[in-house]
C-alpha positions in Angstrom: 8.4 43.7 -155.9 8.6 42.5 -152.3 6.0 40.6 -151.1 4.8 40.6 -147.2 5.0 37.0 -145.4 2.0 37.1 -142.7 1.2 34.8 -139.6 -2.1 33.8 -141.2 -5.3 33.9 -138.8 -6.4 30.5 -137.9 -9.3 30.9 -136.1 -11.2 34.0 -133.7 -10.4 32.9 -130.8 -6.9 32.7 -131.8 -4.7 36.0 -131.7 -1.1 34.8 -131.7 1.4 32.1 -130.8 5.2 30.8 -131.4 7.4 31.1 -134.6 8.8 27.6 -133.9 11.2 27.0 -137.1 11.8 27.9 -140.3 12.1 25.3 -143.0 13.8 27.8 -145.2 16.8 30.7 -144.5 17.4 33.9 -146.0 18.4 34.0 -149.3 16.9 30.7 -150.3 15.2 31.0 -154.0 11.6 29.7 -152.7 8.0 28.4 -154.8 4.7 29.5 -154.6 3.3 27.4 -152.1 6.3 25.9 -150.5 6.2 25.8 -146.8 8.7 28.2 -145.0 7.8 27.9 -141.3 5.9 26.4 -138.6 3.6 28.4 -136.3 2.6 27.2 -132.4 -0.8 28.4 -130.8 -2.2 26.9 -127.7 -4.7 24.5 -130.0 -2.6 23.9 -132.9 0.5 23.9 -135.0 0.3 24.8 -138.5 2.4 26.3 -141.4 2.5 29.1 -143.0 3.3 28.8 -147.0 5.0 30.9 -149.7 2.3 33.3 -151.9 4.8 33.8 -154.6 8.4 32.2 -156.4 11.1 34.4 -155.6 13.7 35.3 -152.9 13.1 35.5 -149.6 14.3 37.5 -146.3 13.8 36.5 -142.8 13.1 39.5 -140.3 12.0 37.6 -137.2 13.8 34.9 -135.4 12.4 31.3 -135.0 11.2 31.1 -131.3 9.9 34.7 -131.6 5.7 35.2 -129.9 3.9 36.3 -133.2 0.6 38.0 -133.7 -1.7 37.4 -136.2 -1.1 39.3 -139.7 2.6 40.4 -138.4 5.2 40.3 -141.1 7.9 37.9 -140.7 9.8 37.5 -143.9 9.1 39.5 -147.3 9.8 37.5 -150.8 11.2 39.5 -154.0 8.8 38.1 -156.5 10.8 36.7 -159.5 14.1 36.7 -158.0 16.1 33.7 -158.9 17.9 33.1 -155.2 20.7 32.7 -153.5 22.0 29.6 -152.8 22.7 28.5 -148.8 26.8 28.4 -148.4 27.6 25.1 -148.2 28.3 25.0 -144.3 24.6 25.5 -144.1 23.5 22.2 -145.6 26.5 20.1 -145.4 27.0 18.3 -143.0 30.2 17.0 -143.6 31.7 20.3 -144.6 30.9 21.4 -141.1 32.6 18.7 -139.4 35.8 19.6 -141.5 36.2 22.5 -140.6 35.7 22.5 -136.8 39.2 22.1 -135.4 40.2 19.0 -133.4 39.8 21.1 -129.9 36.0 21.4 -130.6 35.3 18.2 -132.3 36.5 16.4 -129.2 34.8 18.4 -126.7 32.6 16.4 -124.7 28.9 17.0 -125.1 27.8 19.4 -122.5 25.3 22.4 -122.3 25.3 25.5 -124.5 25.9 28.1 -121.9 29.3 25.7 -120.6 30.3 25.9 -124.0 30.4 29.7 -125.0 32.0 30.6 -121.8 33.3 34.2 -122.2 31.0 34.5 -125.2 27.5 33.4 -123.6 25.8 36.9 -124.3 25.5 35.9 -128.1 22.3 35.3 -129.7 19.9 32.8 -130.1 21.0 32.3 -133.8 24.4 31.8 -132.5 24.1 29.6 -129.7 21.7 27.3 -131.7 24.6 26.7 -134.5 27.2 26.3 -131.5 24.5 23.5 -130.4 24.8 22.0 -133.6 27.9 21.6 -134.7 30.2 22.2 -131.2 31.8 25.3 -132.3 32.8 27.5 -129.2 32.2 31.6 -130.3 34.5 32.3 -127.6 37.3 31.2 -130.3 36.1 33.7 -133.3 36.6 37.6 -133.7 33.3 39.1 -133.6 32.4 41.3 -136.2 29.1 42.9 -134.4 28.6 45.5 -131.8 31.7 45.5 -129.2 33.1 42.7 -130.6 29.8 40.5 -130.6 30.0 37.2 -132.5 27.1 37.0 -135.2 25.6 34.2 -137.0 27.3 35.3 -140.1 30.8 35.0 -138.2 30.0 31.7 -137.2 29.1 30.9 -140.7 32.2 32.0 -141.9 34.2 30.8 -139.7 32.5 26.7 -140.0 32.8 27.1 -143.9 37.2 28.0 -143.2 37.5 31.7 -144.5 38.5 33.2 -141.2 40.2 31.6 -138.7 39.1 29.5 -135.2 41.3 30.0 -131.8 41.1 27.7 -129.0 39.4 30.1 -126.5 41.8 31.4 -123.3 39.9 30.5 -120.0 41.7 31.3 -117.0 43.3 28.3 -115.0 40.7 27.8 -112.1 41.8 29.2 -108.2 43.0 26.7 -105.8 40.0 25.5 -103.9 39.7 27.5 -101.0 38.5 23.8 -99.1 41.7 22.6 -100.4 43.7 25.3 -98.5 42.0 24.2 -95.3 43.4 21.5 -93.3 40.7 21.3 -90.6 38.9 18.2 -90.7 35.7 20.4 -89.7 36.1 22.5 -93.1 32.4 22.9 -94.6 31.1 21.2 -97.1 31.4 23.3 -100.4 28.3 22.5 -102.9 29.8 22.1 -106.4 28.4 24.8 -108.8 25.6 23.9 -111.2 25.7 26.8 -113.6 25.5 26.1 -117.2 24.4 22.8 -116.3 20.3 23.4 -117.0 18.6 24.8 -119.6 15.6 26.6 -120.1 13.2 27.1 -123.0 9.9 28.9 -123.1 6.6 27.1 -122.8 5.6 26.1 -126.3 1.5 28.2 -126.9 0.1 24.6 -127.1 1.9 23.3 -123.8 1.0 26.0 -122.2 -2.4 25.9 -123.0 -2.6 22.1 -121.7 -1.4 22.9 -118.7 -3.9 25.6 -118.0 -6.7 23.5 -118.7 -5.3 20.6 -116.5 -5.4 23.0 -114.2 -8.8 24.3 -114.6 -10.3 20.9 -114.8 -8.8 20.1 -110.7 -9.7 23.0 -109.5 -13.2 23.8 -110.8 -14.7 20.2 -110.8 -15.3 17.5 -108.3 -13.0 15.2 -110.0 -13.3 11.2 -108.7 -12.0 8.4 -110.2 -13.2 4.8 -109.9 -11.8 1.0 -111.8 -12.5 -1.8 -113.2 -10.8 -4.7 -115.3 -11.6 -6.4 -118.4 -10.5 -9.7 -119.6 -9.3 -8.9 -122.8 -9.4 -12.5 -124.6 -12.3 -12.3 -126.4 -11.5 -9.2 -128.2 -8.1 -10.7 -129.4 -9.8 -13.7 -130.3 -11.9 -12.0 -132.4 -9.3 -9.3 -134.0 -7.1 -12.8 -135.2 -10.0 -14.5 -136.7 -11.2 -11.5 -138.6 -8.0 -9.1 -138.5 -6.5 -10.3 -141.6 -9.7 -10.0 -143.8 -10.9 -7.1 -142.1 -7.5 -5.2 -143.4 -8.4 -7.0 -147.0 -11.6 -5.4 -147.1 -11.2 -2.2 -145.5 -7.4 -1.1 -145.8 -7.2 -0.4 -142.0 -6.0 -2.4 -139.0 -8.9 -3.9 -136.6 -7.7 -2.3 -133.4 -8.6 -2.6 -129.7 -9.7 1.5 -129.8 -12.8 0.8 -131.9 -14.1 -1.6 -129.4 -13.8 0.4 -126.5 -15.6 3.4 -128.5 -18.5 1.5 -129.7 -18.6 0.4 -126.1 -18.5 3.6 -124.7 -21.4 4.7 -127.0 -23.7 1.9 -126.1 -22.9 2.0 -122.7 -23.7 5.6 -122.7 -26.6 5.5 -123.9 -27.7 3.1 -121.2 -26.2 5.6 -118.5 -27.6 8.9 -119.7 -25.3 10.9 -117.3 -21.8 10.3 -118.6 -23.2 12.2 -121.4 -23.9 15.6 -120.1 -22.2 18.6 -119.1 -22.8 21.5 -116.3 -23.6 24.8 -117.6 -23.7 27.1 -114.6 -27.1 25.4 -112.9 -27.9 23.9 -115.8 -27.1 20.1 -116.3 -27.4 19.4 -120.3 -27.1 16.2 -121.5 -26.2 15.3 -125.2 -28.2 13.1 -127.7 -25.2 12.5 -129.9 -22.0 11.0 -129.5 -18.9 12.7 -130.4 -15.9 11.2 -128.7 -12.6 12.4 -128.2 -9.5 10.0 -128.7 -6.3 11.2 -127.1 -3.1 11.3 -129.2 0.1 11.8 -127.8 2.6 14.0 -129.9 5.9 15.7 -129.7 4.4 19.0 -129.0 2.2 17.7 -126.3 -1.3 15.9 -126.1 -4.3 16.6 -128.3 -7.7 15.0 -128.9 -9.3 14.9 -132.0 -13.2 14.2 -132.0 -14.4 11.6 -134.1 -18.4 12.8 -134.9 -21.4 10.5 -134.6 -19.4 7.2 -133.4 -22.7 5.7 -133.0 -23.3 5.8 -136.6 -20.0 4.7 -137.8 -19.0 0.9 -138.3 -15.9 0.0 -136.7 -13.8 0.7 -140.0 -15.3 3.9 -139.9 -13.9 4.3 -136.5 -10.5 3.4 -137.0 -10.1 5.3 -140.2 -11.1 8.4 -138.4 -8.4 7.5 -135.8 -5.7 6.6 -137.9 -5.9 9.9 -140.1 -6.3 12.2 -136.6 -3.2 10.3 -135.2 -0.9 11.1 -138.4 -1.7 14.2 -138.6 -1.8 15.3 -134.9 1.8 13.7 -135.2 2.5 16.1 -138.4 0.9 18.9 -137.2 -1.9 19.5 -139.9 -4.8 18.8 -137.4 -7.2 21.6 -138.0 -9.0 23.9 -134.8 -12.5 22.6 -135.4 -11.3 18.9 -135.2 -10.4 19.6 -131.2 -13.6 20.7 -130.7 -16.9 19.7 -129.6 -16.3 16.5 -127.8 -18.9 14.9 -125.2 -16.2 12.2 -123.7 -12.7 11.5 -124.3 -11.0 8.0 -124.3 -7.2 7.9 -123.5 -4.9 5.4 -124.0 -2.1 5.2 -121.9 -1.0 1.5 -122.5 0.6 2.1 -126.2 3.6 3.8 -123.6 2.7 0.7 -121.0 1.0 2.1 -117.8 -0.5 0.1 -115.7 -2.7 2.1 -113.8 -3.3 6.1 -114.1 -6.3 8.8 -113.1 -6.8 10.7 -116.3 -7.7 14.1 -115.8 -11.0 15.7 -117.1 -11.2 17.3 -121.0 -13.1 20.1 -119.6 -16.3 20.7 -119.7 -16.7 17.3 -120.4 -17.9 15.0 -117.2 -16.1 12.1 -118.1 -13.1 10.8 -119.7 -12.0 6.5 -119.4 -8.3 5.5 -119.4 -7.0 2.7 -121.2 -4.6 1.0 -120.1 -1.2 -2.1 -121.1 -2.6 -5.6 -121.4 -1.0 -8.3 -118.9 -1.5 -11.8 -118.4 -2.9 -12.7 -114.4 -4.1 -15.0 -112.6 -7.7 -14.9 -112.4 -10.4 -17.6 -110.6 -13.5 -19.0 -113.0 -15.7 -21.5 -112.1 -13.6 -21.9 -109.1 -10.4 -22.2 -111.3 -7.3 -20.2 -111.1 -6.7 -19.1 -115.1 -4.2 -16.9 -116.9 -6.4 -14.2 -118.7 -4.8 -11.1 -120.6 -6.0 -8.5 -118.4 -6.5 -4.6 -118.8 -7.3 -1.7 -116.4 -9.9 0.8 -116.8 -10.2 3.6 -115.4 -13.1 6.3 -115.6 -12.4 9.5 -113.4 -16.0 11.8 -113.5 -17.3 15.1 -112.3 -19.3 13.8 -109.4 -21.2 17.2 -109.2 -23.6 15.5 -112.0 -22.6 12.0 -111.9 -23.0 9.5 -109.0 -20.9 6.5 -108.1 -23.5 4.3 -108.8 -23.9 5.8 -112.2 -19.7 5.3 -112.6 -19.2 2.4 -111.5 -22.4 1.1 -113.5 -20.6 2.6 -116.7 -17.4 0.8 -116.2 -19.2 -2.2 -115.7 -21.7 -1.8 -119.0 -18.1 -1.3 -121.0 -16.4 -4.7 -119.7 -19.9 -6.5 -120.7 -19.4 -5.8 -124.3 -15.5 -6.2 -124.4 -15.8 -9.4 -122.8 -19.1 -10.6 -124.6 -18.3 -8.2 -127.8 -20.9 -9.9 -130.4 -23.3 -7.3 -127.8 -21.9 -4.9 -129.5 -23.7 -5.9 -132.5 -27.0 -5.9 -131.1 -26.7 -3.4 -128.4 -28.2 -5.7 -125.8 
């Protein structure tokens, strides 16, 4: 009995998104519960799993928009399986049989490769990717001659044979035939030199709301700088007993969110959002950390920071950043959020204007740690400095309300024992 393989729903306000890969091919003997593809949608990535042990068959391509509930694959419950042929999972085998011509080819864009054979299909061109094997030299078995995945299959595992593809010897340069020193200057072609790949759901998605947050607020940014030397002082007197005790890493993230919270709660403002006329401010204080991942950026909300201790806090982080990076962060995590915190110096900028999570008001930027020169008590001192930066709607928060922010959150980094006793 064949059984359907469905996109599975992952939310209302979700309809559809991107088949990005499968983790299995056709053929392949699979388990109940195994995972046999990843799925894109413009919050999340996610997998979709086998119901039942048996064989399965692929019917839509990886790369392929997908709507929820549409049939991608079907399994034949109880059937043992075929086994992959062997140019499908090893790699050496593959090697061996590509023939010194395309084993020496120089890396250089799919489309330069195929030449006469570019009109092939995804399938195709991603195995020519691979493992540098030019379809131009096989016999194509499909429609007028078309080269299929299964010919190049057959031909990287040696039972039919590879030809060095004919190209024609390239005309004499029509500059070259010219022996005026005024001859114009001929532009070298660049095709087959880019590529081009569809906007991932999730990228997508990011970029529209970047958008939407420039255009529809009155975004405004505005600094400030923290001497970072007490909060390093502090992580290497307790860091090591800390980890002891907790099983998590004191980190520099948990100080700037139970700064955040406290300074928050002294400037009302930063925590509120516009609703149409409406100005609502929030009474709790669910903040959003940024995480950067392959797939773009996403920010997991870490709920009631003002009631968690700082392990608390960078627990919460540590499992949202693994499994952002993994791709097992769920819809309802991404949502919610009054204010986001973004750090920008793990990749080591020195100085950005992070762009609004809208509809939040506010969002503070993080940035690398660098030793300057700095005058105390009319003294020039090294200090390991950091930039912040807080850029704000200004339609419902003032500069003075900003500015007075930034300056509540370098109090407690600098004096952090506040932090303790919210003074």
């Amino acid at each position: 009995m064949a059984v359907e393989v469905k996109i599975p729903p992952m939310g209302e306000s979700i309809t559809g998104g991107l088949l990005a890969t499968w983790l299995v091919k056709s053929g392949d003997a699979v388990r109940k519960g195994q995972p046999l593809f990843s799925y894109e949608t413009d919050k999340v990535t996610s997998e979709g799993t086998a119901e039942v042990d048996g064989r399965i068959t692929l019917t839509v391509e990886a790369g392929t928009e997908v709507l929820v509930g549409q049939v991608v694959a079907s399994i034949e419950a109880g059937a043992a399986g075929t086994a992959p042929p062997p140019s499908a999972v090893a790699a050496p085998a593959v090697k061996s049989a590509v023939t010194p011509v395309a084993a020496k080819a120089p890396a250089a864009p799919v489309a330069a490769k195929l030449g006469a054979a570019a009109e092939v299909s995804p399938a195709v061109r991603r195995l020519s990717a691979e493992t540098g094997l030019n379809p131009a030299g096989i016999e194509g078995s499909g429609k007028a001659g078309r080269v299929t995945k299964g010919d190049m299959l057959a031909a990287l595992a040696g039972q039919t044979p590879i030809q060095a593809p004919v190209t024609a010897a390239p005309a004499p340069s029509a500059v070259a035939q010219v022996s005026s020193p005024a001859a114009p200057v001929v532009i070298p072609s660049r095709d087959g030199l880019t590529s081009r790949k569809r906007m991932s759901p999730l990228r997508r998605k990011i970029a529209e709301r970047l958008v939407q947050a420039k255009s529809e607020t009155a975004m405004l940014t505005t600094f400030n700088e923290v001497n970072m030397a007490p909060v390093m002082e502090l992580r290497k007197r307790h860091g090591e007993e800390f980890l002891k005790k907790y099983g998590v890493k004191l980190g520099f993230m948990s100080f700037f969110v139970k700064a955040a919270v406290q300074a928050m709660k002294e400037v009302t403002a930063i925590n509120a959002q516009l609703d149409g006329e409406d100005i609502v401010e929030n009474h709790f204080y669910d903040i959003g950390v940024a995480v950067g991942t392959d797939k773009g950026l996403m920010v997991p909300v870490v709920r009631d920071c003002d009631q968690l201790n700082f392990a608390g806090i960078e627990k919460a982080i540590g499992d949202f950043g693994k499994r952002a990076r993994d791709g097992k962060i769920q819809l309802p995590e991404l949502q919610g959020g009054v204010f986001t915190i973004s750090n920008g110096g793990i990749y080591g900028s020195m100085l950005s204007t992070p762009i609004l999570n809208h509809p939040q008001a506010a969002i503070m930027g993080l940035h690398n740690i660098v030793e300057r020169p700095v005058a105390e008590n009319g003294q020039v001192v090294i200090r390991p400095i950091m930039y912040l930066a807080l850029s704000y709607d200004h339609r419902i928060i003032d500069g003075k309300e900003a500015v007075t922010f930034l300056v509540k959150v370098r109090q407690f980094i600098e004096d952090p024992q506040r932090l303790l006793f919210g003074v």
